[in-house]
VEXTOR-969648 format. One record per atom (N, C-alpha, C): residue number from 0; residue in one letter; x, y negated, z; atom name. Coordinates in nm, 2 decimals. Example, Ala and Ser with C-alpha at 12.3 -4.5 7.8 and 13.67 -1.06 7.14 Angstrom:
<nodes>
<node num="0" residu="A" u="1.32" v="0.57" w="0.78" atome="N"/>
<node num="0" residu="A" u="1.23" v="0.45" w="0.78" atome="CA"/>
<node num="0" residu="A" u="1.32" v="0.33" w="0.78" atome="C"/>
<node num="1" residu="S" u="1.28" v="0.22" w="0.71" atome="N"/>
<node num="1" residu="S" u="1.37" v="0.11" w="0.71" atome="CA"/>
<node num="1" residu="S" u="1.29" v="0.00" w="0.79" atome="C"/>
</nodes>
This chain:
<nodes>
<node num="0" residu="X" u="0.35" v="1.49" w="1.60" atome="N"/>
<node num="0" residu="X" u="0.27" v="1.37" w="1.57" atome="CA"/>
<node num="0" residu="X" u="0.35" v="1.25" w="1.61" atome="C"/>
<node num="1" residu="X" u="0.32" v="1.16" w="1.52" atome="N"/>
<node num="1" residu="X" u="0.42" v="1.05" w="1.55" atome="CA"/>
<node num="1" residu="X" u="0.31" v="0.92" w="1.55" atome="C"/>
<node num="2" residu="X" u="0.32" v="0.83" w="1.64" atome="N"/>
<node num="2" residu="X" u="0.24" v="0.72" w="1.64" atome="CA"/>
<node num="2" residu="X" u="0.34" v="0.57" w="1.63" atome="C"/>
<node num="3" residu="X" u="0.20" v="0.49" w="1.58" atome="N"/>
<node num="3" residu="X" u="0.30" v="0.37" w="1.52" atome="CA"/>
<node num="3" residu="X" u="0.25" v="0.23" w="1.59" atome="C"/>
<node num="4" residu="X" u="0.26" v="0.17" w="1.65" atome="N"/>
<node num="4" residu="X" u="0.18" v="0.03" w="1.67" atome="CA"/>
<node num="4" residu="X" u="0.27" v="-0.08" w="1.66" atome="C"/>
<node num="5" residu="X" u="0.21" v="-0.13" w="1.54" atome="N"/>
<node num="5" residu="X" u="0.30" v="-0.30" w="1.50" atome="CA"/>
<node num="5" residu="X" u="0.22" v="-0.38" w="1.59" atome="C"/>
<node num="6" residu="X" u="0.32" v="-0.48" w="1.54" atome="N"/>
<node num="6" residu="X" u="0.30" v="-0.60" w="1.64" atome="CA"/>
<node num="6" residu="X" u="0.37" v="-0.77" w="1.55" atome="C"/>
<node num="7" residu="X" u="0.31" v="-0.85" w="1.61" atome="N"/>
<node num="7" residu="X" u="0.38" v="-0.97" w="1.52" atome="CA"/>
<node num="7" residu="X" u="0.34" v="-1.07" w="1.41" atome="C"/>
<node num="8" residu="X" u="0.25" v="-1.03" w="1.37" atome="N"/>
<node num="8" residu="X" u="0.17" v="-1.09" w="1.23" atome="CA"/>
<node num="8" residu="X" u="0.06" v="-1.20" w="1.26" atome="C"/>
<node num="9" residu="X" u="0.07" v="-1.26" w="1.17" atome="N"/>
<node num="9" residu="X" u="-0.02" v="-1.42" w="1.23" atome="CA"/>
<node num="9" residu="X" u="-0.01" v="-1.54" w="1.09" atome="C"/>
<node num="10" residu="X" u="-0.03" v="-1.66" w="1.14" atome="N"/>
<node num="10" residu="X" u="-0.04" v="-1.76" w="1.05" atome="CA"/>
<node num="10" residu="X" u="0.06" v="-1.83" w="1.06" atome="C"/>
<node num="11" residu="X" u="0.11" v="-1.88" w="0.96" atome="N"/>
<node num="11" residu="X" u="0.26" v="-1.97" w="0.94" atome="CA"/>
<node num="11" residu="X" u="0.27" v="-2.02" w="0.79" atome="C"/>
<node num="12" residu="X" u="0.33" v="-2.16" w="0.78" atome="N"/>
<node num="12" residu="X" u="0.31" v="-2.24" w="0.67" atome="CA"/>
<node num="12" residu="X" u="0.47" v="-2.22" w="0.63" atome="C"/>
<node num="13" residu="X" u="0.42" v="-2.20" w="0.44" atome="N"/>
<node num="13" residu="X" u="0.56" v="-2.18" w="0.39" atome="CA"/>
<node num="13" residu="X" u="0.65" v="-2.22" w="0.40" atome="C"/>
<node num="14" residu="X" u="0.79" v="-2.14" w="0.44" atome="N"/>
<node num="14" residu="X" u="0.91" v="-2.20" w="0.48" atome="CA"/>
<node num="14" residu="X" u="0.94" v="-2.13" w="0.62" atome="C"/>
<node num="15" residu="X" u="0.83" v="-2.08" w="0.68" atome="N"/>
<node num="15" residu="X" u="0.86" v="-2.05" w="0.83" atome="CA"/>
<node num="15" residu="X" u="0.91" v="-1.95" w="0.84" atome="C"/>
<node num="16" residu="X" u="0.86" v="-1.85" w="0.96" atome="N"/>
<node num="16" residu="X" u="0.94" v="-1.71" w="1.01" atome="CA"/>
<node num="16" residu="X" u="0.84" v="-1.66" w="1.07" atome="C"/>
<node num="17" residu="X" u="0.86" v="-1.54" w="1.04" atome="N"/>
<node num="17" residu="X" u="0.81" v="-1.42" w="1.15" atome="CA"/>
<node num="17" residu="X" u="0.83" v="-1.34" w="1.16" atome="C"/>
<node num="18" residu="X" u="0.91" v="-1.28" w="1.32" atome="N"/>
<node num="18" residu="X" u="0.93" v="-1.09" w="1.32" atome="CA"/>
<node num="18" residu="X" u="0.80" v="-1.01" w="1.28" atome="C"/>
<node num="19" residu="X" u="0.80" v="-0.87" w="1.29" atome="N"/>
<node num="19" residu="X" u="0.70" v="-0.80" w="1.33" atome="CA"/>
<node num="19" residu="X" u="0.81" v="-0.70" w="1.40" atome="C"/>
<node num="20" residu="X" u="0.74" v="-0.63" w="1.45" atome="N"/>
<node num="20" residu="X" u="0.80" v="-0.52" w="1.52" atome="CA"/>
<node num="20" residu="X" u="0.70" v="-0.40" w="1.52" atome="C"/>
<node num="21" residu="X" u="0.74" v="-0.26" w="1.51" atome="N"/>
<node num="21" residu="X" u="0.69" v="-0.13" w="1.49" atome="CA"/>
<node num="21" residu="X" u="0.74" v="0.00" w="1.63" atome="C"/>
<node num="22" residu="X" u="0.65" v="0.01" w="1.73" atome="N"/>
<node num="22" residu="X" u="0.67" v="0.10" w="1.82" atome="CA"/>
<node num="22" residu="X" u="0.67" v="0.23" w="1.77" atome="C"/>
<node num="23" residu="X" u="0.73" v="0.29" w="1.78" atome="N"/>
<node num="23" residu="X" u="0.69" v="0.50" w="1.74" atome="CA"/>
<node num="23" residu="X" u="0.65" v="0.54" w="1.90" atome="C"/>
<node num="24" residu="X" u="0.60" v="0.62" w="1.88" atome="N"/>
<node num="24" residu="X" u="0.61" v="0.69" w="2.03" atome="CA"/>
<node num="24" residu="X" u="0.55" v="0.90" w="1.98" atome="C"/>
<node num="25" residu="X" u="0.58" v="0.96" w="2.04" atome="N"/>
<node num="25" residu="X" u="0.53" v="1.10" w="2.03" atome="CA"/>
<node num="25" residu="X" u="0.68" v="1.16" w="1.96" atome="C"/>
<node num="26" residu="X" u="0.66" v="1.27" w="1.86" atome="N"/>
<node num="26" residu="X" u="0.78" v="1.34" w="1.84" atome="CA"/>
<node num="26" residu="X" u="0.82" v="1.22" w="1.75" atome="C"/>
<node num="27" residu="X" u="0.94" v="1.13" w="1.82" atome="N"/>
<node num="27" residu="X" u="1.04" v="1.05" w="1.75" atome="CA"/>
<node num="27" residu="X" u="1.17" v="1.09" w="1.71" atome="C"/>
<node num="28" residu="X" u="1.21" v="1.22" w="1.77" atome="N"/>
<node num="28" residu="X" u="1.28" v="1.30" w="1.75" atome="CA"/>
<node num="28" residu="X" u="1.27" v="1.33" w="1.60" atome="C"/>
<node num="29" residu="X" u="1.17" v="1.32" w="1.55" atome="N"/>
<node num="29" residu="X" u="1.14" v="1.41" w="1.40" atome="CA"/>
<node num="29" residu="X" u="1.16" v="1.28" w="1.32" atome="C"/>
<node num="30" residu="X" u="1.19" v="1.21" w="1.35" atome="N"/>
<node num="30" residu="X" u="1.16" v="1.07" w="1.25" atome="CA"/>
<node num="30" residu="X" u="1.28" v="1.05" w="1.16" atome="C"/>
<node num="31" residu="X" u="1.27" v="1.02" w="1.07" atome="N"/>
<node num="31" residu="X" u="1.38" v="1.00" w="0.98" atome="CA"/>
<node num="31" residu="X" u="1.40" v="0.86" w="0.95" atome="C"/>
<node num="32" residu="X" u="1.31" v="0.87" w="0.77" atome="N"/>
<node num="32" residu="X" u="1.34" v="0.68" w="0.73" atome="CA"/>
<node num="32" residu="X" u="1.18" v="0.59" w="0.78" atome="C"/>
<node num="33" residu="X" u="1.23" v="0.52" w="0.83" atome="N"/>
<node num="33" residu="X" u="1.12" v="0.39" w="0.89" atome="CA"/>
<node num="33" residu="X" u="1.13" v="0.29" w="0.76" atome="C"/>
<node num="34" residu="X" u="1.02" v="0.18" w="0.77" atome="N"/>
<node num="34" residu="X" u="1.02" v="0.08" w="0.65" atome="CA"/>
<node num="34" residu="X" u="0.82" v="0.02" w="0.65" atome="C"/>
<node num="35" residu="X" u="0.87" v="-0.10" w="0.60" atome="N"/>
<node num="35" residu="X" u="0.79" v="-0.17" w="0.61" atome="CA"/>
<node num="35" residu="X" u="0.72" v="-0.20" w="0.46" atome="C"/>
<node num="36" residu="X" u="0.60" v="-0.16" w="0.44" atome="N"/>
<node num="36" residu="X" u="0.53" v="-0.20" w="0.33" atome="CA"/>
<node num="36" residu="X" u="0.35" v="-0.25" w="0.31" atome="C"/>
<node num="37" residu="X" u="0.36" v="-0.36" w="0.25" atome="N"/>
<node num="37" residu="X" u="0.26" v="-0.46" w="0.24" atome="CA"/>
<node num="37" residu="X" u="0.16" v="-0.43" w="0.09" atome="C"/>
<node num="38" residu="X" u="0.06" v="-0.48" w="0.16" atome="N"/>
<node num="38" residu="X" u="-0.06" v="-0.49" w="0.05" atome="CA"/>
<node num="38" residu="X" u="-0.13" v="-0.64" w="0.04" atome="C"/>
<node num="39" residu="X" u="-0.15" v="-0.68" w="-0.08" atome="N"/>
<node num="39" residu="X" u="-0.15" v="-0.78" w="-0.08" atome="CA"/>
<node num="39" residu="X" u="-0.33" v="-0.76" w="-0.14" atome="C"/>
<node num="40" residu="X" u="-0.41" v="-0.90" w="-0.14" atome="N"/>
<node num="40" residu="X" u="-0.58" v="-0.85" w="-0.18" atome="CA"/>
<node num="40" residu="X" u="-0.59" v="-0.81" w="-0.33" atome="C"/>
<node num="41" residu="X" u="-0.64" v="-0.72" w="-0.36" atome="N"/>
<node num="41" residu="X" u="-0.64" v="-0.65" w="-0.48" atome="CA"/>
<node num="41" residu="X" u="-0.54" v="-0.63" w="-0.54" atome="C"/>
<node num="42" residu="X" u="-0.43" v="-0.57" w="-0.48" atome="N"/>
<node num="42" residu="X" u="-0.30" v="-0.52" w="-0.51" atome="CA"/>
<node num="42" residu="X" u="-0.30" v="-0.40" w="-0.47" atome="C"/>
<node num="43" residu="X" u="-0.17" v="-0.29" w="-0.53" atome="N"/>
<node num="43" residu="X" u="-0.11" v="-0.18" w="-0.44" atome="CA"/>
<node num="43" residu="X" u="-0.06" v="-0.21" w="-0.28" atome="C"/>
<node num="44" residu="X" u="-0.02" v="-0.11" w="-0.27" atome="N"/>
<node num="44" residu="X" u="0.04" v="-0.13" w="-0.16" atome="CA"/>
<node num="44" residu="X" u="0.22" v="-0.10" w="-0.21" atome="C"/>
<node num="45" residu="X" u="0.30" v="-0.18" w="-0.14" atome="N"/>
<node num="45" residu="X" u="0.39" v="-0.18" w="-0.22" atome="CA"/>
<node num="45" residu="X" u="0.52" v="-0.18" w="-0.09" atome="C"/>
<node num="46" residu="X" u="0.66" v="-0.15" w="-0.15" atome="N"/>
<node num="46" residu="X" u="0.78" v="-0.10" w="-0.03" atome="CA"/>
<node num="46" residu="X" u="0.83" v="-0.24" w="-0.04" atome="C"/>
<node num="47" residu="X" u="0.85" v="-0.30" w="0.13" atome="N"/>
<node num="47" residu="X" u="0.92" v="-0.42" w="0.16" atome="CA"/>
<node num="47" residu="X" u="1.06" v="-0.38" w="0.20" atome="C"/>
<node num="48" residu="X" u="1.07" v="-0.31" w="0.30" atome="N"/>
<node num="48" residu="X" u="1.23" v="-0.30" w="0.36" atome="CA"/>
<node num="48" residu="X" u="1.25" v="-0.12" w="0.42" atome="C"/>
<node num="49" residu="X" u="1.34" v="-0.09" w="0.35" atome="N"/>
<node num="49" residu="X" u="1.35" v="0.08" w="0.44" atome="CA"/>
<node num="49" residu="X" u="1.43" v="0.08" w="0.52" atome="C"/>
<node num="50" residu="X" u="1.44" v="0.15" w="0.62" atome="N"/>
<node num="50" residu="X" u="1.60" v="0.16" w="0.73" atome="CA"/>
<node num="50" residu="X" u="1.59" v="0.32" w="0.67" atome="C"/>
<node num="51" residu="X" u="1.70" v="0.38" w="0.65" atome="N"/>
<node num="51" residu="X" u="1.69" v="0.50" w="0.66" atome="CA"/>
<node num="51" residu="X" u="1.75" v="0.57" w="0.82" atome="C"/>
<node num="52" residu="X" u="1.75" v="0.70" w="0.83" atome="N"/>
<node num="52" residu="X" u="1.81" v="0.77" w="0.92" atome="CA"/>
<node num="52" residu="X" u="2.00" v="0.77" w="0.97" atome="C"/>
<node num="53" residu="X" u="2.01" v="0.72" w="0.82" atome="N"/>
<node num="53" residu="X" u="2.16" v="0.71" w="0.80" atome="CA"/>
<node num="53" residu="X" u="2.27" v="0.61" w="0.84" atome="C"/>
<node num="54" residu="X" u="2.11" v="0.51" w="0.89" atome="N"/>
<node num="54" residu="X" u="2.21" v="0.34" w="0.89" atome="CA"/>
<node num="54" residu="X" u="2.18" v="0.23" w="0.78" atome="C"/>
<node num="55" residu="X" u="2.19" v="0.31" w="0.69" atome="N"/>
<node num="55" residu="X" u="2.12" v="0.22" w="0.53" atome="CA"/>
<node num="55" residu="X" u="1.96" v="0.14" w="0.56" atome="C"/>
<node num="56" residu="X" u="1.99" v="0.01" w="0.51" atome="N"/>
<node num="56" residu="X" u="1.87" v="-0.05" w="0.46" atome="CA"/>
<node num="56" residu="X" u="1.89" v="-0.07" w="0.31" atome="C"/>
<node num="57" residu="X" u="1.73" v="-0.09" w="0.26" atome="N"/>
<node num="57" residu="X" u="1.72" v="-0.13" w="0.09" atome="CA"/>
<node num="57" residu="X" u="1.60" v="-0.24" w="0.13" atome="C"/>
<node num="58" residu="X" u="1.57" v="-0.34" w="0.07" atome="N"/>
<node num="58" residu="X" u="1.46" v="-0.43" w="0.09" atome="CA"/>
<node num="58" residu="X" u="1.48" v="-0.44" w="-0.09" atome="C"/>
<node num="59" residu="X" u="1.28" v="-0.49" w="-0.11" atome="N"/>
<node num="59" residu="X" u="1.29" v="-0.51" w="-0.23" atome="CA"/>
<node num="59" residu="X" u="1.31" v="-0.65" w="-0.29" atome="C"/>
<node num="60" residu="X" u="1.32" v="-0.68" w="-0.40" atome="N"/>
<node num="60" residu="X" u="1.42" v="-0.78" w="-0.47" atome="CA"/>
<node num="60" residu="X" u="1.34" v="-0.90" w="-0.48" atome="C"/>
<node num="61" residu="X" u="1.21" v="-0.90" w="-0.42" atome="N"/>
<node num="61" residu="X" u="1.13" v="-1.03" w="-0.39" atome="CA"/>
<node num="61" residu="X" u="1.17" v="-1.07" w="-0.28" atome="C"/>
<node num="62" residu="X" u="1.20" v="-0.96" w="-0.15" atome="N"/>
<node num="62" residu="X" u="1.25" v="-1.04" w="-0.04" atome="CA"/>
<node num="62" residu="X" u="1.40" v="-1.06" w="-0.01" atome="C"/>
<node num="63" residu="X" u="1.47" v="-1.01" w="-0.07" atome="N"/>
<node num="63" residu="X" u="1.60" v="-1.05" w="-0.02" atome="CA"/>
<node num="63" residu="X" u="1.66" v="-1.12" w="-0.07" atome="C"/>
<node num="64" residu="X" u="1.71" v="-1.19" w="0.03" atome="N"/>
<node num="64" residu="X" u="1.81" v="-1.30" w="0.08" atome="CA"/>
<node num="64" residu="X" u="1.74" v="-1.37" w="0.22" atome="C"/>
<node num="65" residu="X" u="1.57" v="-1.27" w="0.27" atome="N"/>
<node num="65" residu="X" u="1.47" v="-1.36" w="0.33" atome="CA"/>
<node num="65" residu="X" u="1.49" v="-1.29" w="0.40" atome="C"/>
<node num="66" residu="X" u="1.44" v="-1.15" w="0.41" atome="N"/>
<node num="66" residu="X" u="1.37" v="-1.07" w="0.51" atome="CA"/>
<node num="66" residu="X" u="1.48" v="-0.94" w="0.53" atome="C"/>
<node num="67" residu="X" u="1.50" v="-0.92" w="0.68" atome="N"/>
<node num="67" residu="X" u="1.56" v="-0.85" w="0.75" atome="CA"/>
<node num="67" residu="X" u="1.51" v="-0.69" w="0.82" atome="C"/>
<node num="68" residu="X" u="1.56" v="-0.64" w="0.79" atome="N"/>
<node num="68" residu="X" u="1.52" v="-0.50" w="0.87" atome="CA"/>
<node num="68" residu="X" u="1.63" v="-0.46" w="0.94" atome="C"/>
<node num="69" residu="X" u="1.58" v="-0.42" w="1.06" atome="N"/>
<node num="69" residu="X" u="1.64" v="-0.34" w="1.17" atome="CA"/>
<node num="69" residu="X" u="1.59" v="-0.27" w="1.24" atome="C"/>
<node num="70" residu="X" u="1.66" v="-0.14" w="1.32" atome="N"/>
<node num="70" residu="X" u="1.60" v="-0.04" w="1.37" atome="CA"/>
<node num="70" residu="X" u="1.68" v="-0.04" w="1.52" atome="C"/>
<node num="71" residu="X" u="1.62" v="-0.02" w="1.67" atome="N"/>
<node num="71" residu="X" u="1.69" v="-0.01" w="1.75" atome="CA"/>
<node num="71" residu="X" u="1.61" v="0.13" w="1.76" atome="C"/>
<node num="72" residu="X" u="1.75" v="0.23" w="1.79" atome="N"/>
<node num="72" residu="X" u="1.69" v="0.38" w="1.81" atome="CA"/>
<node num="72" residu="X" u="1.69" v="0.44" w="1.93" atome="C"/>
<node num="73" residu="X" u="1.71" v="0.36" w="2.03" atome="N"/>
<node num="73" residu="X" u="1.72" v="0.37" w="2.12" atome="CA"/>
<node num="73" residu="X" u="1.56" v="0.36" w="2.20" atome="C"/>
<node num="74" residu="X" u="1.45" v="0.28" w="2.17" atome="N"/>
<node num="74" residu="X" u="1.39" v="0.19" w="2.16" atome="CA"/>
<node num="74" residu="X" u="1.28" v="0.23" w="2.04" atome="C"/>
<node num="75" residu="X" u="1.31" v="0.34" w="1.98" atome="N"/>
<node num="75" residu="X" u="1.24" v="0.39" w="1.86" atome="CA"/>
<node num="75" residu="X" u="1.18" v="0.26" w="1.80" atome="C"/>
<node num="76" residu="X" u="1.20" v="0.14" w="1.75" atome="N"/>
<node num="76" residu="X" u="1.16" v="0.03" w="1.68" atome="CA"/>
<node num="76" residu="X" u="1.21" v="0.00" w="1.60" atome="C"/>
<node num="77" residu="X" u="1.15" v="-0.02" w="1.49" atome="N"/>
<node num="77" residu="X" u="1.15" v="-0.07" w="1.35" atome="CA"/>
<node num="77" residu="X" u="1.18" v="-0.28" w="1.37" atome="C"/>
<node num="78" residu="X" u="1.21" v="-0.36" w="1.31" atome="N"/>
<node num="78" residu="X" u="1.19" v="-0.49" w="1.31" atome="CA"/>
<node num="78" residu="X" u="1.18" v="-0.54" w="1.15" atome="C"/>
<node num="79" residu="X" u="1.12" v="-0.65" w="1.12" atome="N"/>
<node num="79" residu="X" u="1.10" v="-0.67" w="1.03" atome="CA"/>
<node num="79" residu="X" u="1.15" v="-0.84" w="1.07" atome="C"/>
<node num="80" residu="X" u="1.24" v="-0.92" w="1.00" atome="N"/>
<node num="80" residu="X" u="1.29" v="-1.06" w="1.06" atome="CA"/>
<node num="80" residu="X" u="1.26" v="-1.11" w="0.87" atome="C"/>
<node num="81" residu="X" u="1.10" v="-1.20" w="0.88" atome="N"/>
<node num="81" residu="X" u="1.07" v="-1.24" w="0.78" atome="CA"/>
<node num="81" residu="X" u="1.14" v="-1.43" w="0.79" atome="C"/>
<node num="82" residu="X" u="1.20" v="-1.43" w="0.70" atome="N"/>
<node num="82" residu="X" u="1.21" v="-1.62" w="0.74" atome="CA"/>
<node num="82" residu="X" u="1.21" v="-1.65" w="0.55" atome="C"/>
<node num="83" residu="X" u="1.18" v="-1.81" w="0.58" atome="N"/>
<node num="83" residu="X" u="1.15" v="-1.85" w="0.45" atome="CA"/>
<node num="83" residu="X" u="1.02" v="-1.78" w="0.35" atome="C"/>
<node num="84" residu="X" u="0.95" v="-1.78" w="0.44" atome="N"/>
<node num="84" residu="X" u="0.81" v="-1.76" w="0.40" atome="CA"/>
<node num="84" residu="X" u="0.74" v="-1.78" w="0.28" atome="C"/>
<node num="85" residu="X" u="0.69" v="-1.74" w="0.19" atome="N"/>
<node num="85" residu="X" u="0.61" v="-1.78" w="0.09" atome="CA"/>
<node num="85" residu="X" u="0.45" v="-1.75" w="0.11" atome="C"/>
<node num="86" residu="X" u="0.40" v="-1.80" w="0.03" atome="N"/>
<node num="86" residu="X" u="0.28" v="-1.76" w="0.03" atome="CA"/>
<node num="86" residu="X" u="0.21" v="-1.67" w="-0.08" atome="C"/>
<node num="87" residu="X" u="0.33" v="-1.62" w="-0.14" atome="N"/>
<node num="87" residu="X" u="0.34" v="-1.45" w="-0.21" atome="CA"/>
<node num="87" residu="X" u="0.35" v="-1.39" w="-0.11" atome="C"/>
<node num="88" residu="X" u="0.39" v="-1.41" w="0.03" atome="N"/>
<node num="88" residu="X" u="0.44" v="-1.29" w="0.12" atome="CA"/>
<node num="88" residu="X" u="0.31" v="-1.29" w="0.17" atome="C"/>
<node num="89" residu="X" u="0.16" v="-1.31" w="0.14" atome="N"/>
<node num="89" residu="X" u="0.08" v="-1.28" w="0.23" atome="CA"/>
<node num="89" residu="X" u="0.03" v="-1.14" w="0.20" atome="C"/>
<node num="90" residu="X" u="-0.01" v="-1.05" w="0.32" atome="N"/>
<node num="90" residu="X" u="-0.07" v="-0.93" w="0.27" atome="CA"/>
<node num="90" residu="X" u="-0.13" v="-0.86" w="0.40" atome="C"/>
<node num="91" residu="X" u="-0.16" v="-0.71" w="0.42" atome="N"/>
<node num="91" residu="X" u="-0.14" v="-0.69" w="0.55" atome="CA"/>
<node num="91" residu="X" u="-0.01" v="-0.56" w="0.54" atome="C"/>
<node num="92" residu="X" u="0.05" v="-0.57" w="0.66" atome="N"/>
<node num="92" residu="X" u="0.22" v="-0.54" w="0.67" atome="CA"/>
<node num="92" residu="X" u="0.17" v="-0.40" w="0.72" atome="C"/>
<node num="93" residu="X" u="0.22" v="-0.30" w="0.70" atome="N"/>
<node num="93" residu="X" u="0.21" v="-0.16" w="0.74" atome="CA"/>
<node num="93" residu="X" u="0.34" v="-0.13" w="0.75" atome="C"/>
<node num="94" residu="X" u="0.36" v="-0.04" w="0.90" atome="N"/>
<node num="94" residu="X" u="0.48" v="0.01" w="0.92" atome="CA"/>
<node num="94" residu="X" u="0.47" v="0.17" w="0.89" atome="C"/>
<node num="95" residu="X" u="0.55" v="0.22" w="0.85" atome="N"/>
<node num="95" residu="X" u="0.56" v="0.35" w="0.82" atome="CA"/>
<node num="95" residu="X" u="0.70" v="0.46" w="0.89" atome="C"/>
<node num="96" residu="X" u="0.68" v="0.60" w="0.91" atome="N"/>
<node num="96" residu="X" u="0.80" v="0.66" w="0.91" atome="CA"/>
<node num="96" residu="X" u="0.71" v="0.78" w="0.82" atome="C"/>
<node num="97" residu="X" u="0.86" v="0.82" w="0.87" atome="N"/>
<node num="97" residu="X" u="0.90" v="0.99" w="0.76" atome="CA"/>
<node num="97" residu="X" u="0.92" v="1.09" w="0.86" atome="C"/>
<node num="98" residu="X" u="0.88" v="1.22" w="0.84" atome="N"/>
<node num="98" residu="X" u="0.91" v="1.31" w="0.92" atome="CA"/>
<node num="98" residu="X" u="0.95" v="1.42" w="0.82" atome="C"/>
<node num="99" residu="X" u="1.08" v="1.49" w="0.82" atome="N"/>
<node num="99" residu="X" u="1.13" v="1.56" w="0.73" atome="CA"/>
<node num="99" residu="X" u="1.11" v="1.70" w="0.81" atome="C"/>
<node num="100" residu="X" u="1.05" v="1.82" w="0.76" atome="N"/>
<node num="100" residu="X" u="1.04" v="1.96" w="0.74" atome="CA"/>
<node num="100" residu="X" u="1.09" v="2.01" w="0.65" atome="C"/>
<node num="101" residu="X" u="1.24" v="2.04" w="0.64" atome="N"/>
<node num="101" residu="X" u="1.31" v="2.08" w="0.55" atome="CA"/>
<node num="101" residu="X" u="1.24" v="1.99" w="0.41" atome="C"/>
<node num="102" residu="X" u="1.17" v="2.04" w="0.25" atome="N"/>
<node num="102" residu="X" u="1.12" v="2.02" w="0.20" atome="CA"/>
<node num="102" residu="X" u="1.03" v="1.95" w="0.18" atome="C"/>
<node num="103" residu="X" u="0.96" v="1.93" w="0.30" atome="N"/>
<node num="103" residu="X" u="0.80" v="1.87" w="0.35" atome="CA"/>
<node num="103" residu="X" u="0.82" v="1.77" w="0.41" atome="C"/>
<node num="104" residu="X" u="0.74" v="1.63" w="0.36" atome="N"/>
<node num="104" residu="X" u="0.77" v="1.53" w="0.40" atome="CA"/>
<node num="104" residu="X" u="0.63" v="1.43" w="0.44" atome="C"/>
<node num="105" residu="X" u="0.66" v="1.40" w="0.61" atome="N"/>
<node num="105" residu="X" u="0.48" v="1.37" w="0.65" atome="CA"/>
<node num="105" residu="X" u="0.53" v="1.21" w="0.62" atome="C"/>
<node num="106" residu="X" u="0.39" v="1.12" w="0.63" atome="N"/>
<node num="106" residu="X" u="0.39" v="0.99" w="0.65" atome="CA"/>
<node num="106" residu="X" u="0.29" v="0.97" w="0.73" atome="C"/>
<node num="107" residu="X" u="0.37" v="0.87" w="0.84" atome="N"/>
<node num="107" residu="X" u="0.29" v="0.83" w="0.92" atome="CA"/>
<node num="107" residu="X" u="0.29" v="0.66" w="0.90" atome="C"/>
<node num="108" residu="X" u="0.14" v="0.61" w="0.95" atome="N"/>
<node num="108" residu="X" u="0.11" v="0.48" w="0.88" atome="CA"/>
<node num="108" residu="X" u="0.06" v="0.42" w="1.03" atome="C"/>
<node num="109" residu="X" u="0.12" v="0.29" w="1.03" atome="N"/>
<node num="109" residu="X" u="0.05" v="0.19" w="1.15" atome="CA"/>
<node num="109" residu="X" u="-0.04" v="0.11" w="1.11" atome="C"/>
<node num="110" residu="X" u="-0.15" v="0.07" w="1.20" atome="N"/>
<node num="110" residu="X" u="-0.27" v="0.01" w="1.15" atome="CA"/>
<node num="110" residu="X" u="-0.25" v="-0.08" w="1.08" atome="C"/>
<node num="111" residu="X" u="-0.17" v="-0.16" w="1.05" atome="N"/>
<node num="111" residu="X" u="-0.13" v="-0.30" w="1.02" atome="CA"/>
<node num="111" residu="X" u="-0.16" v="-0.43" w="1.06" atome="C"/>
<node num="112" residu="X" u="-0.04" v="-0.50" w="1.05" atome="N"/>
<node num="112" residu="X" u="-0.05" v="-0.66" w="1.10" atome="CA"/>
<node num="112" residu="X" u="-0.06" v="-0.73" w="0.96" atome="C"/>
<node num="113" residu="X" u="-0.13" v="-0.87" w="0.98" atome="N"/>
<node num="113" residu="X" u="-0.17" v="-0.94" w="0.88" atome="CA"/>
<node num="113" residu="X" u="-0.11" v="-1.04" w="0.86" atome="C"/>
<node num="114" residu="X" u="-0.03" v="-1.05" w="0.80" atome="N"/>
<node num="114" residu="X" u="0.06" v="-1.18" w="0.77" atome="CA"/>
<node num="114" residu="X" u="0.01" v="-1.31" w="0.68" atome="C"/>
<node num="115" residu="X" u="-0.05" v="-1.39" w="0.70" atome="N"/>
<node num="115" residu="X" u="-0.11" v="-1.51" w="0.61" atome="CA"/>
<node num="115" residu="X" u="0.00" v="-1.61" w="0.59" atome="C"/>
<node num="116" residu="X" u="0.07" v="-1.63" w="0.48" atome="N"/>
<node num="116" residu="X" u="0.15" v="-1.78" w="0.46" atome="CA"/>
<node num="116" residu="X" u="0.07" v="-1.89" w="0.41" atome="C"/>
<node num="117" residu="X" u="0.09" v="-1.99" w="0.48" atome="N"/>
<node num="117" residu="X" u="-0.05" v="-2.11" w="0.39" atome="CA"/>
<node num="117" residu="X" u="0.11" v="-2.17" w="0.37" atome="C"/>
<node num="118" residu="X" u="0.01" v="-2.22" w="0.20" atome="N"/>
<node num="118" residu="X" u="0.10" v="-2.32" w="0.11" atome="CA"/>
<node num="118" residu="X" u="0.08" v="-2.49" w="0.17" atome="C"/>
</nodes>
C-alpha cells in the first residue's frame, strides 16, 4: 500500500506561482511513475506532468514552458513548480503513483489540493 499526501495549493492571481509537493510513504519501494493530474469543474480529470521511474518527465502541452516536475527519491516526493499561472490552471491537483506487478498496474490517488487562479 502506498500513501500520498499533497501539499501546496491555494489562491494566486494570474501570472503567479505555486509548488505543490506529493509525500508517498508505505511500500515506496514499489513505486514506479509519479505525476500530477488536475480536474477542472465539470471536466475530466486530465494528466499534467509525469516523472517516470526512469528519470523522464512528459508535461502536457498546455503547461509547458510553465510548469515543472520533479522527483527527489530520496525523500519519496513528487514536486510540481507551477509559475505563470492562468486561470485555465484552476482545478483540484491530484497526485498520483503507479505500482507495477509485472502486468498489473495499481493507482494510487492523493486527496487533492485546490489550486484557484483569479483573473
Amino acid at each position: 500500500q502506498v500513501q500520498l499526501v499533497e501539499s501546496g495549493g491555494g489562491l494566486v492571481q494570474a501570472g503567479g506561482s505555486l509548488r505543490l509537493s506529493c509525500a508517498a510513504s508505505g511500500s515506496t519501494f514499489s513505486i514506479s511513475n509519479m505525476g500530477w493530474y488536475r480536474q477542472a469543474p465539470g471536466k475530466e480529470r486530465e494528466l499534467v506532468a509525469l516523472s517516470t521511474s526512469g528519470g523522464s518527465t512528459d508535461l502536457a502541452d498546455s503547461v509547458k514552458g510553465r510548469f515543472t516536475i520533479s522527483r527527489d527519491i530520496a525523500k519519496n516526493t513528487v514536486y510540481l513548480q507551477m509559475n505563470s499561472l492562468k486561470p485555465e490552471d484552476t482545478g483540484l491537483y491530484y497526485c498520483n503513483a503507479k505500482e507495477k506487478h509485472g502486468s498489473l498496474i495499481v493507482d494510487y490517488w492523493g486527496q487533492g489540493t485546490q489550486v484557484t487562479v483569479s483573473s
